[in-house]
C-alpha positions in Angstrom: -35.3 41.6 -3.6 -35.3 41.5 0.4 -32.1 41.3 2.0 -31.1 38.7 3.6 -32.4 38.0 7.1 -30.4 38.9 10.3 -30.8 38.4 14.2 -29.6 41.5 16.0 -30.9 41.7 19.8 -34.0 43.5 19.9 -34.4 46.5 21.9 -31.3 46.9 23.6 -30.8 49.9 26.4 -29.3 52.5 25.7 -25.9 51.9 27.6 -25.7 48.2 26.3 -25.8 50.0 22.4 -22.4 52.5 23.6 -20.7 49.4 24.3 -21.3 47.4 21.3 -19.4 47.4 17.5 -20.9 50.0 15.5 -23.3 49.1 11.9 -21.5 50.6 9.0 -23.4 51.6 6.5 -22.0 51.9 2.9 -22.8 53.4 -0.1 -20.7 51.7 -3.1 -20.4 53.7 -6.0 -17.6 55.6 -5.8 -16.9 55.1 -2.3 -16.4 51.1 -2.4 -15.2 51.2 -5.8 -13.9 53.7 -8.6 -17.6 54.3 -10.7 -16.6 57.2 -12.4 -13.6 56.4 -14.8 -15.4 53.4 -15.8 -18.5 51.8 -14.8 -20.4 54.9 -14.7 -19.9 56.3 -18.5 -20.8 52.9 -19.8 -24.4 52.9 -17.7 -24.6 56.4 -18.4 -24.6 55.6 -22.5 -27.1 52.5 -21.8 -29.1 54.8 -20.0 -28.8 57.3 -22.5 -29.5 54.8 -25.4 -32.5 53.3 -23.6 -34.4 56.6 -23.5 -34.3 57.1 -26.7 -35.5 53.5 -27.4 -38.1 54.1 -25.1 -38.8 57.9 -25.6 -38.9 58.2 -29.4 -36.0 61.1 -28.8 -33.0 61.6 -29.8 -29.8 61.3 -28.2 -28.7 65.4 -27.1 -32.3 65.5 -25.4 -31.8 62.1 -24.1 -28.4 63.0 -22.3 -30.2 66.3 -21.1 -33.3 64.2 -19.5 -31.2 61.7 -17.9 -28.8 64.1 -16.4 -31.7 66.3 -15.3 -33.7 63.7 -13.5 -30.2 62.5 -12.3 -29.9 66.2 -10.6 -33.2 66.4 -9.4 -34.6 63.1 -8.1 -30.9 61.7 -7.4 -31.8 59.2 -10.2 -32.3 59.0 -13.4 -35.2 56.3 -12.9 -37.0 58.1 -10.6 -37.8 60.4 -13.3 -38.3 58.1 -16.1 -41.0 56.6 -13.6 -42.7 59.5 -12.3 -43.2 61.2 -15.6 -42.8 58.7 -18.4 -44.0 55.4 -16.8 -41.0 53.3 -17.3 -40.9 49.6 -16.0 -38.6 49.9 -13.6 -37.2 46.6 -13.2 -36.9 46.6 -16.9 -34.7 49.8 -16.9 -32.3 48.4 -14.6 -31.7 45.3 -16.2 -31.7 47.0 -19.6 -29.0 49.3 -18.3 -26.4 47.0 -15.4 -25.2 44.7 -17.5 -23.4 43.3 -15.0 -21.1 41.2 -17.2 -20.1 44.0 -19.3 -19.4 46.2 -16.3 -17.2 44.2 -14.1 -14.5 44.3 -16.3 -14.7 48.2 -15.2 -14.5 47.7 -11.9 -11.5 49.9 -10.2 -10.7 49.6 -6.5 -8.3 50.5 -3.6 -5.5 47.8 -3.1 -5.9 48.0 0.5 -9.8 47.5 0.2 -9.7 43.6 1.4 -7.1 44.7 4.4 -9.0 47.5 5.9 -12.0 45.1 6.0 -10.9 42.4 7.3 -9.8 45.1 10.4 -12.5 47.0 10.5 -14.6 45.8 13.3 -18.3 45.9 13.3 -21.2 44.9 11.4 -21.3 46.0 7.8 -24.3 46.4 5.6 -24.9 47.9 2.1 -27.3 50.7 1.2 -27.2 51.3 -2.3 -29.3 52.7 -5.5 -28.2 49.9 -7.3 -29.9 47.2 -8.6 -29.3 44.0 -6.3 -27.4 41.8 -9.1 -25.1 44.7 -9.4 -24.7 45.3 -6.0 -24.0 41.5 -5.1 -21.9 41.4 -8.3 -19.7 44.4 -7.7 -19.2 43.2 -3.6 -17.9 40.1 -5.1 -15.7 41.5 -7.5 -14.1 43.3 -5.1 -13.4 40.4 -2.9 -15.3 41.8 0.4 -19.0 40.3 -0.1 -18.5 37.9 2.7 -18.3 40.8 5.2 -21.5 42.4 4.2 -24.0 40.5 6.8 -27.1 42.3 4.3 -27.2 44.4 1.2 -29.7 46.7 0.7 -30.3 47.5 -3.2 -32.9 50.3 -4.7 -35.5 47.3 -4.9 -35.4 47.2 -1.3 -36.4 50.5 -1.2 -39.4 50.2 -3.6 -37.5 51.8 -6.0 -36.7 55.3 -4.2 -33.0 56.4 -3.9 -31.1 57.7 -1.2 -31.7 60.7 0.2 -35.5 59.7 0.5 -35.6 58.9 4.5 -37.5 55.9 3.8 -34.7 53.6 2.3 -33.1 54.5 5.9 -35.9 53.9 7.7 -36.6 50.1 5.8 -33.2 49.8 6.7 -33.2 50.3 10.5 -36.3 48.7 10.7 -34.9 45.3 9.3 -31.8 45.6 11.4 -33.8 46.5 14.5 -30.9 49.1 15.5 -30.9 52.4 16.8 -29.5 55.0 14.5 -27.0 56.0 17.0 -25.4 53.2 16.6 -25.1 53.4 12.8 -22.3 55.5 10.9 -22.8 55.8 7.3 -20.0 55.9 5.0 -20.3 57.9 1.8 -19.0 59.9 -1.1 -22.1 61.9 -1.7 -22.9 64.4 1.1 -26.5 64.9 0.4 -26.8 61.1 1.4 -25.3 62.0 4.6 -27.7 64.7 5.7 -30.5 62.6 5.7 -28.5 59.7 7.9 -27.5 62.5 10.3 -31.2 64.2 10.6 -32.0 60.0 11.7 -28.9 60.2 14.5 -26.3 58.5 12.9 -22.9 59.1 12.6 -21.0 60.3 9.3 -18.0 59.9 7.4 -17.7 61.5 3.7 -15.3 60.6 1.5 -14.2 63.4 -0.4 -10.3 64.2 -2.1 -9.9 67.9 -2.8 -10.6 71.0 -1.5 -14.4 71.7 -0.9 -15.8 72.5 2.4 -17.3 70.1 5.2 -20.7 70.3 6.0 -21.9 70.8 9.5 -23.3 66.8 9.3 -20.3 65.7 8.2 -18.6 63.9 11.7 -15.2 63.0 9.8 -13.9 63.2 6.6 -11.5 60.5 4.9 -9.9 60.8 1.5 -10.1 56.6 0.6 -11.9 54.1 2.0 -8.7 52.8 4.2 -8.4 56.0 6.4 -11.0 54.5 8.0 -8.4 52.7 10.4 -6.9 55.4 11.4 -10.1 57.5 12.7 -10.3 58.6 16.3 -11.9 56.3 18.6 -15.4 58.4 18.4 -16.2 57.2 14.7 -16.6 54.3 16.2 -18.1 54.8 20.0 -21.4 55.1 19.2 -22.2 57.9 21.4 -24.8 59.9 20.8 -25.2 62.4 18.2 -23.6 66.0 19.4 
């Protein structure tokens, strides 16, 4: 499913990008939302119980393959269709039941303030499946912000960190990468937007170090008012 059109200027210099609003970029599973008490246990079990539908297997191996391929490809799917020639599409709407998971759906209180503040252009990059994405935005009362939503069908199926879900991305904007910042709670995710010269911002409660790529780290999604004024300069990448 292609995103839905937009007109940013088209090849803007260099000094007319510094003065302009940033592009956020966010990720939505657990950095929109709250996945993990909730919404990701029950896709994890339909994942789990499609495989071995699918697979003949049963369910301990089917747990072990879908957590491996989850570790090593960044998403399950990517490994049920590189080695076992699963129908993608069919997966996903096998396993997003979007009417069973919204009920699930945890979120910040202060989500709908901090972004009607936030200034900028916002835009979704996700390894979702579009109904889910566009289902989850609206549950969380904020869809009407998002000017495009990128889904893993806009990608051809390959999940973040593969560079060319980014690329599509900037591509369809027609925006430099400096003037991106990315917003997400997996780091990994963040390398790859950094190595294309956007800015970063993990979110990440607790104790673990910050990478090198990391330009700011928040705890929730509303600390993102209160970051200095160089999150949101768009100057060039240090």
């Amino acid at each position: 499913m292609s995103p839905r059109p937009l007109r940013p200027p088209s090849s803007p210099s260099a000094a007319f990008v510094c003065r302009m609003p940033p592009i956020w970029i966010f990720d939505l599973d657990n950095t929109l939302h709250h996945a993990s008490p909730g919404v990701f246990p029950h896709i994890n079990r339909m994942m789990t119980a499609y495989i071995m539908r699918h697979l003949d297997i049963a369910e301990d191996e089917a747990q072990r393959l879908r957590a491996a391929y989850w570790r090593r490809y960044g998403a399950t799917l990517t490994g049920l269709v590189r080695h076992h020639a699963v129908d993608p599409l069919h997966f996903l709407q096998a396993t997003h039941p979007i009417d069973e998971l919204l009920p699930l759906v945890r979120f910040d209180p202060q989500l709908q303030r901090t972004f009607a503040r936030l200034p900028g252009r916002k835009v979704l990059l996700s390894n979702g499946p579009s109904w889910y994405c566009a289902g989850i935005l609206e549950r969380l009362g904020i869809d009407r912000h998002f000017s495009a939503q990128f889904a893993i069908e806009s990608a051809d199926f390959l999940p973040k960190p593969d560079v060319r879900g980014y690329r599509a991305v900037l591509a369809h904007l027609r925006a430099p990468a400096s003037r991106c910042i990315m917003v997400e709670d997996a780091r990994v995710n963040l390398r790859t937007a950094k190595r294309l010269g956007m800015r970063t911002v993990w979110i990440a409660p607790g104790q673990v170090a910050t990478p090198g790529y990391v330009d700011h780290r928040i705890a929730h999604i509303a600390q993102l008012l209160g970051l200095p004024h160089s999150a949101t300069a768009n100057s060039k990448r240090p």
